[in-house]
C-alpha positions in Angstrom: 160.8 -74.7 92.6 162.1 -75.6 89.0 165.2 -73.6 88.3 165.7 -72.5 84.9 168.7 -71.7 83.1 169.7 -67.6 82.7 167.7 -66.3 79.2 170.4 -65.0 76.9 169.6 -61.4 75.6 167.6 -61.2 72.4 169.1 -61.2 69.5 167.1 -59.2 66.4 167.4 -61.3 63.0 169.6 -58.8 60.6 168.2 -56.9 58.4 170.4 -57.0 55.6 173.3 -59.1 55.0 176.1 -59.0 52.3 174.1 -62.1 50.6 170.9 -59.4 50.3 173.2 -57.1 49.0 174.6 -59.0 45.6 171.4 -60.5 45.4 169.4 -57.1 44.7 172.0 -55.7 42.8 171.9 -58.4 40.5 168.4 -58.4 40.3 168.3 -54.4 39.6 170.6 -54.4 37.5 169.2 -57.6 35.4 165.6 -55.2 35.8 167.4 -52.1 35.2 168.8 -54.0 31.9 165.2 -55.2 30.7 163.6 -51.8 31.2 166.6 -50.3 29.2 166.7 -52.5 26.4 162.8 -53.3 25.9 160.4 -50.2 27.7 163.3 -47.2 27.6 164.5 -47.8 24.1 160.6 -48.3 22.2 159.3 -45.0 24.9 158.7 -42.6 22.3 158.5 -39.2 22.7 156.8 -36.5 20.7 158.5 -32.9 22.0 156.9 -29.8 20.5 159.2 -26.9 20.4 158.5 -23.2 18.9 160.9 -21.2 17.5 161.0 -17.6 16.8 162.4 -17.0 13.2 163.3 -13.1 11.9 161.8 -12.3 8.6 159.5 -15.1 8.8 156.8 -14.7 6.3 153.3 -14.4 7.1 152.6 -17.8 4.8 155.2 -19.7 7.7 153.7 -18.0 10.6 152.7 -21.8 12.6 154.3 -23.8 9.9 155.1 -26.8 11.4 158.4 -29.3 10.6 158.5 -33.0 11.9 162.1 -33.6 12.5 163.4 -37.2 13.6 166.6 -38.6 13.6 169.1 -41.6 13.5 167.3 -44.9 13.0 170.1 -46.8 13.2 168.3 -50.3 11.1 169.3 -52.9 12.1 171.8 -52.1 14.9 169.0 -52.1 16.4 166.2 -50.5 15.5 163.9 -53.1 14.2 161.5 -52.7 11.1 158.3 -52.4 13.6 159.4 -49.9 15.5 160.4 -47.5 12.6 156.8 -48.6 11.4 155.3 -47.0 14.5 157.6 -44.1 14.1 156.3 -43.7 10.5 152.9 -43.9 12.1 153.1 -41.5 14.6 154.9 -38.7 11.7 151.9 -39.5 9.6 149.4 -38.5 12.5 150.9 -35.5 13.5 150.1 -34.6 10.0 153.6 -32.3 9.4 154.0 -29.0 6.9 157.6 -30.2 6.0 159.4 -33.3 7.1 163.3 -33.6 8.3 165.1 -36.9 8.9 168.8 -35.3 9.9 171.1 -38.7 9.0 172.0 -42.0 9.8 169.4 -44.2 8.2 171.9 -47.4 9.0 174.6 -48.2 11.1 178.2 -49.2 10.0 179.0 -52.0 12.7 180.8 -55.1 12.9 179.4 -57.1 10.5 180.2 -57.1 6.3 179.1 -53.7 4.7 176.3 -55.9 2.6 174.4 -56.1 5.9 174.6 -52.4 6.2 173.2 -52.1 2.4 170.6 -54.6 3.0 169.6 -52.3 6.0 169.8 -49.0 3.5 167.3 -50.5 1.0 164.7 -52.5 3.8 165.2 -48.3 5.5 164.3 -46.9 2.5 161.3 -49.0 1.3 159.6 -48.4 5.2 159.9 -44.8 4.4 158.4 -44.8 1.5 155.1 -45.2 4.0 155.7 -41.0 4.9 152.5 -38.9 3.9 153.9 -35.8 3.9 154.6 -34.5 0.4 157.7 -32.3 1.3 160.1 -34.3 2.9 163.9 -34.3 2.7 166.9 -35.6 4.7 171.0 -35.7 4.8 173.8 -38.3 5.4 174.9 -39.4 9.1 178.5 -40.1 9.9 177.2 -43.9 9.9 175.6 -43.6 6.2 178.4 -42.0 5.1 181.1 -44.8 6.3 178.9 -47.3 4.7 178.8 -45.6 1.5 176.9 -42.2 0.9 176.3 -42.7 -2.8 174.2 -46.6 -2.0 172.4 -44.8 0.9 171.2 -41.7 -1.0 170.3 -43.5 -3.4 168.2 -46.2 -1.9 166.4 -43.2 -0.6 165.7 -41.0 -3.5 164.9 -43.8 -5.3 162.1 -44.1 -2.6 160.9 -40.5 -2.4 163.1 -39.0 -0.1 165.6 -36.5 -0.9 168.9 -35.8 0.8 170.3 -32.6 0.4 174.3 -32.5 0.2 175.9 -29.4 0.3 172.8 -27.5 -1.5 169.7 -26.0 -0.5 166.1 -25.7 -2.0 162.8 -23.0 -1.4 160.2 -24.6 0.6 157.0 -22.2 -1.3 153.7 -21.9 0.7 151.1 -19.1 -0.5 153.4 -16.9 -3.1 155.6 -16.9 -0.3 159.3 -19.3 0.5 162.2 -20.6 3.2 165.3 -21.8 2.4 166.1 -25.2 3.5 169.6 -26.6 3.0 171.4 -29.7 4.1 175.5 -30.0 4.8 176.9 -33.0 4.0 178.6 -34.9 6.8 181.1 -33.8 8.9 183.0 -36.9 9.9 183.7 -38.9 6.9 182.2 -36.0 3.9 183.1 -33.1 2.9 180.7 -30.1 4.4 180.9 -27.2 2.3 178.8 -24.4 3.7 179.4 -21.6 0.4 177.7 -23.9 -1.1 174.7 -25.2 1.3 174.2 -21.4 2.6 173.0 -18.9 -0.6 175.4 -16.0 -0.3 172.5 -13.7 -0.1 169.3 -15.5 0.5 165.8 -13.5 0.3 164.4 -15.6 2.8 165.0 -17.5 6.4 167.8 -20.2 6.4 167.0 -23.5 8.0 170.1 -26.0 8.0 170.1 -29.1 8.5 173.4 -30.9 9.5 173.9 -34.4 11.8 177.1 -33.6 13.8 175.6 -30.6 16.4 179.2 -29.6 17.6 179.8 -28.7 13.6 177.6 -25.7 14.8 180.1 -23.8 15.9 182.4 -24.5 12.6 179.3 -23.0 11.1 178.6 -20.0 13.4 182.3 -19.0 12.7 181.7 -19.1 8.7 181.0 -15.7 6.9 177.2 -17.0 6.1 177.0 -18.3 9.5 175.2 -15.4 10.4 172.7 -16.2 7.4 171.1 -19.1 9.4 168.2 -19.2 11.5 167.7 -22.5 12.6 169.7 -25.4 12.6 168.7 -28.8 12.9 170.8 -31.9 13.9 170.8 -35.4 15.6 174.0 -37.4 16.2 174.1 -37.7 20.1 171.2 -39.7 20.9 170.9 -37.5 24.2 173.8 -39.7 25.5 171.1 -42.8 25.3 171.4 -43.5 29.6 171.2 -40.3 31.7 171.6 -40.6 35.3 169.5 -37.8 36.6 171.9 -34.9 37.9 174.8 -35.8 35.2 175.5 -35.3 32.0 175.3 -38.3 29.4 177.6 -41.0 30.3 178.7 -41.4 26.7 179.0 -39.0 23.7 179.9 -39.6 20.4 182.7 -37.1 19.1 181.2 -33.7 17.4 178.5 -34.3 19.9 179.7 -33.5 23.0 179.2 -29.8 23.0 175.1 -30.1 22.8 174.0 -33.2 23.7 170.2 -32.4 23.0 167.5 -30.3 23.2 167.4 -26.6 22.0 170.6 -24.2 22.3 171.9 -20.6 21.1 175.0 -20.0 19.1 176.3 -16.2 18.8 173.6 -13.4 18.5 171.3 -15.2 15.9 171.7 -18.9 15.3 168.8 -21.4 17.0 170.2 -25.2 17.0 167.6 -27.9 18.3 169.4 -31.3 18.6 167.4 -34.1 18.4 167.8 -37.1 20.5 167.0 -39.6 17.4 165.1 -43.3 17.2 168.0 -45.6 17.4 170.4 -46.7 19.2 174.4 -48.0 18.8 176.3 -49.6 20.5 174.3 -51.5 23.1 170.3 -51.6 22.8 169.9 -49.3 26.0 168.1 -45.8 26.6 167.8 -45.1 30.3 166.0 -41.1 31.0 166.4 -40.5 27.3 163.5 -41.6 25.4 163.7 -41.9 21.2 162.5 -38.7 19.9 160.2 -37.1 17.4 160.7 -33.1 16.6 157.7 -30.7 16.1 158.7 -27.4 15.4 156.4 -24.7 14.5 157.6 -21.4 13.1 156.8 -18.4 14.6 157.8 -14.5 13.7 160.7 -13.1 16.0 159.5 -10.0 17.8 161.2 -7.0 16.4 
């Protein structure tokens, strides 16, 4: 009989080595990477919100605002992207539209970039079909030079209010809209934005959210209804379970969505278009706003 030699126990191939490891990280992260910068950061997203106003009049009762927020041209929103956001505002076929600040960005390269930016910014929004439109400065448009920004944009139809306020009419009937001037590198002054006594609801714009509370503690804070900002970005990458990774300062106490201040303020934060910094939105799509107006229950 043929002898063979003693079988050695079986040994199972492993399943997954050190090498397997770096390789799919590398590969999740290079994955994790493209989705950010190419599917994440273009994903937009149209939130409808309703707010319940005091004295609203009966004319505003469903009046509906399209807010959106920090383009951010060049750096690095590109022209066809704000196109498609221009498209999608024009579609949704808005009462009154809001664009809260930050048209450009004030990066690393020579300011004339950032003014080149400001006027290309300016002549895409021209494209807006709504009639009433307005906006205000960003902390960004104001470091680059608030008097070239605002006036590449009125100079192209769109308004910025600076420490003032206007009636939005409809029917015989009217709101207050009013716009702060930056926080960061301006000079907010809110006896002036706010009418001391104002016959009507008080919608505010202003871009830094955390300025809120400067706001709520103000003797006309109490005036305002509604205010509207942008600034944050959401954060830009949200792991899900934790709060943004990154923040910008006078953002950090609402990083997005809708929030109460004291016994009467509404403030809806916007998570804007753009992006600064890196090109990257992970769980925090670029936003467009629809509010619509609706009479607080007595």
């Amino acid at each position: 009989m043929r002898a063979f030699p003693p079988s050695s126990p079986s040994r199972k191939p492993a399943l997954f080595t050190r090498r397997h490891f770096i390789a799919g990280f590398f590969v999740s992260t290079a994955s994790l990477t493209l989705y950010a910068n190419e599917i994440g950061r273009h994903e937009l997203e149209i939130i409808e919100r309703t707010f319940y106003i005091r004295n609203l009049p009966p004319a505003f009762d469903g009046f509906r605002i399209v807010q959106f927020s920090d383009i951010h041209l060049e750096d690095y929103t590109e022209d066809f992207f704000l196109q498609q956001v221009i498209d999608r505002v024009n579609a949704l076929t808005p009462d009154l539209l809001l664009v809260t600040g930050d048209f450009v960005s004030r990066g690393p390269l020579a300011v004339e970039y950032s003014y080149a930016a400001a006027s290309r910014c300016a002549e895409l929004l021209r494209g807006l079909a709504c009639p009433q439109r307005y906006g205000i400065l960003g902390n960004h448009d104001a470091n680059v030079g608030a008097r070239i920004v605002r006036d590449h944009m009125e100079n192209n139809g769109l308004p910025l209010l600076v420490n003032e306020h206007v009636r939005i009419e409809r029917q015989g009937q009217h709101i207050i809209l009013s716009g702060l001037d930056d926080y960061a590198y301006g000079e907010p002054n809110i006896s002036l934005a706010i009418p001391e006594k104002p016959d009507a609801p008080v919608i505010l714009m202003v871009h830094e959210p955390d300025y809120a509370v400067n706001i709520a503690n103000h003797r006309r804070g109490p005036l305002v209804d509604l205010i509207l900002s942008g600034h944050t970005h959401g954060g830009q990458v949200r792991i899900p379970g934790f709060r943004p990774l990154a923040l910008p300062p006078y953002g950090k106490l609402f990083p997005e969505g809708h929030f109460r201040i004291g016994p009467s303020i509404q403030l809806y934060v916007n998570r804007g278009i753009g992006t600064v910094g890196v090109p990257f939105r992970f769980n925090c799509p670029p936003e467009i706003t629809v509010a619509t107006l609706r009479p607080r229950p007595n």
